[in-house]
N, C-alpha and C positions, 0 to 999 in steps of 0.2 A: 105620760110615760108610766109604762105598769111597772118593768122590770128593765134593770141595767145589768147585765152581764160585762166584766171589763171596761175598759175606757169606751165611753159614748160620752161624746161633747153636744153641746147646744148653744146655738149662737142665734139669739133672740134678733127679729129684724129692729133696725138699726143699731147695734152693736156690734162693731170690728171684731171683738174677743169671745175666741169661744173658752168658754169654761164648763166643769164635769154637768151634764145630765144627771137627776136624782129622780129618784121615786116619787109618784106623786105628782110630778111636775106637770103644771099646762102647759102645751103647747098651743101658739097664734098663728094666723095667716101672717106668711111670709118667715117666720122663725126656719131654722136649720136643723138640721141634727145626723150626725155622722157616729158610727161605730169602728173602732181599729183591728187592727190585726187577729186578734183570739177573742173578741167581742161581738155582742150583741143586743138589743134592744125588742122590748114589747111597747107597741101601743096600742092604745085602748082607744077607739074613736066612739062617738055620740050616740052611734045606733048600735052600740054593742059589739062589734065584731072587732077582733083583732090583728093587729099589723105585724110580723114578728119583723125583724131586719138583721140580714146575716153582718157576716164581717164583713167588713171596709165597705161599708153601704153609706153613701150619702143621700140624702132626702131635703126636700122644702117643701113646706105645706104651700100651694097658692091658694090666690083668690081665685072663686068661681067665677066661668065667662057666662053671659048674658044670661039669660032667665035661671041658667043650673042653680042650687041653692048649696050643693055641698062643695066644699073644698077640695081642690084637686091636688093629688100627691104627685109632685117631679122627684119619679129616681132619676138620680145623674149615675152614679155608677152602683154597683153592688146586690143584695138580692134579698125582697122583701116576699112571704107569706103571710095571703089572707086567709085569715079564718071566720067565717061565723055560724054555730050547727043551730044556732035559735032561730032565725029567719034568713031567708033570701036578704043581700045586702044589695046595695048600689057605690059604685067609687068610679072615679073617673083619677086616671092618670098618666102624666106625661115621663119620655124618656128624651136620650138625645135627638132618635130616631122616629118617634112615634112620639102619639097619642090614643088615648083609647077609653071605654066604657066595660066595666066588667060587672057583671048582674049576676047572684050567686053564694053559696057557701064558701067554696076553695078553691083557691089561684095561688099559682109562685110566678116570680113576674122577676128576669134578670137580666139585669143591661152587663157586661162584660166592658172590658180593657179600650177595645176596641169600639162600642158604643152598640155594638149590635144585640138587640133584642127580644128574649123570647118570653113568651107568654103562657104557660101552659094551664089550662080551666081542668081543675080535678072536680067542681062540681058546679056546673051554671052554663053563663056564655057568654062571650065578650067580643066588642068590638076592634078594632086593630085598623089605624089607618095613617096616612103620612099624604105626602102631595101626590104620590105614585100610584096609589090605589088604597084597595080597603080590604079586610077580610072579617068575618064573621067565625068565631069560633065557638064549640060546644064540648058538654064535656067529654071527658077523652082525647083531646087537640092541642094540638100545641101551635102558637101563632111566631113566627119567627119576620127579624125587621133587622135587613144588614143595609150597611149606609150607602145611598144612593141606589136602592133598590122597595120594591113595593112590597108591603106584605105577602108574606104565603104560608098556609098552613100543610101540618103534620099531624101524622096521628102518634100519638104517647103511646111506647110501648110500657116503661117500667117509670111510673110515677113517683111511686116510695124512695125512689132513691135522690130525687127531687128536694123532698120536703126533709129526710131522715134528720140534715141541721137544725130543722125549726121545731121536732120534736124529740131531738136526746138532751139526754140531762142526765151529763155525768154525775158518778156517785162523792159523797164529800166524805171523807173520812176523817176525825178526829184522835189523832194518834192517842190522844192524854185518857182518850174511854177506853182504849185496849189495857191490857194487864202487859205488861212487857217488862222485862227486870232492865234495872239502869241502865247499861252497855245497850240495850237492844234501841233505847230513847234515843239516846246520845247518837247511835247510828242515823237513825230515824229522822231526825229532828238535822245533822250535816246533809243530808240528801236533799 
């Protein structure tokens, strides 16, 4: 875990209780981790690329199936950006509704309320399939997966507005640095 914005919990497997996520923290195969309402979460995986996870996103890391060697990410609900500008990455992850392989720099990847999910490759290409069929996407595309139906892809018209949560960073302002006379604190500091 690189960075914890607001409440993000982690509930190690086999541990009932989730308790706060911290900096620094390992995460294992089968562990949890969820962020709330006005939260968010960085992680940092093995080959350098980064996970960002918006709010109210749940995740489990699983074990790899057969020969694969990396760990596969189950979003269940909420909405994760990959980043990596140093190399092409590889990740494999699961939703309610799919499965899939994404090869690449940059992907946002969001399961919704309703379980339905899209996939959109801002730089690479990714797999996308479920028992209904399969779809191949590149960048520029967006792969969408509603329940009880097969993949199908789209073309991204406005990307940036996608990602724009995984890279604002609002400003922190520290009232006690401003020069402000008493009364103007006192206001300040009730707000």
């Amino acid at each position: 875990v690189l960075a914890v914005e607001g409440t993000v919990e982690a509930l190690p497997f086999g541990s009932a209780v989730w308790r706060p996520a911290i900096n620094n923290e390992r995460l294992y195969l089968r562990d949890q981790l969820r962020t709330a309402v006005k939260s968010r979460a960085t992680l940092l995986w093995a080959d350098q690329s980064l996970l960002r996870l918006g709010r109210s996103t749940a995740v489990e890391i699983q074990q790899p199936t057969g020969s694969e060697r990396r760990a596969i990410l189950d979003l269940r609900n909420g909405a994760a950006y990959f980043f990596n500008r140093e190399h092409a990455s590889e990740a494999q992850f699961g939703t309610p509704e799919t499965s899939g392989v994404i090869r690449g720099t940059e992907f946002h990847l969001a399961v919704e309320q309703s379980g339905r999910t899209v996939l959109t490759v801002l730089d690479g290409q990714a797999d996308l399939s479920n028992d209904l069929g399969e779809v191949r996407l590149r960048s520029g595309e967006q792969g969408v997966v509603a329940s009880g139906r097969a993949p199908t892809k789209t073309a991204v018209i406005d990307a940036i507005n996608l990602i724009q949560w995984a890279s604002y960073y609002p400003p922190i302002l520290d009232v006690r640095e401003l020069d402000f006379a008493l009364e103007e604190r006192r206001v300040l500091a009730d707000s």
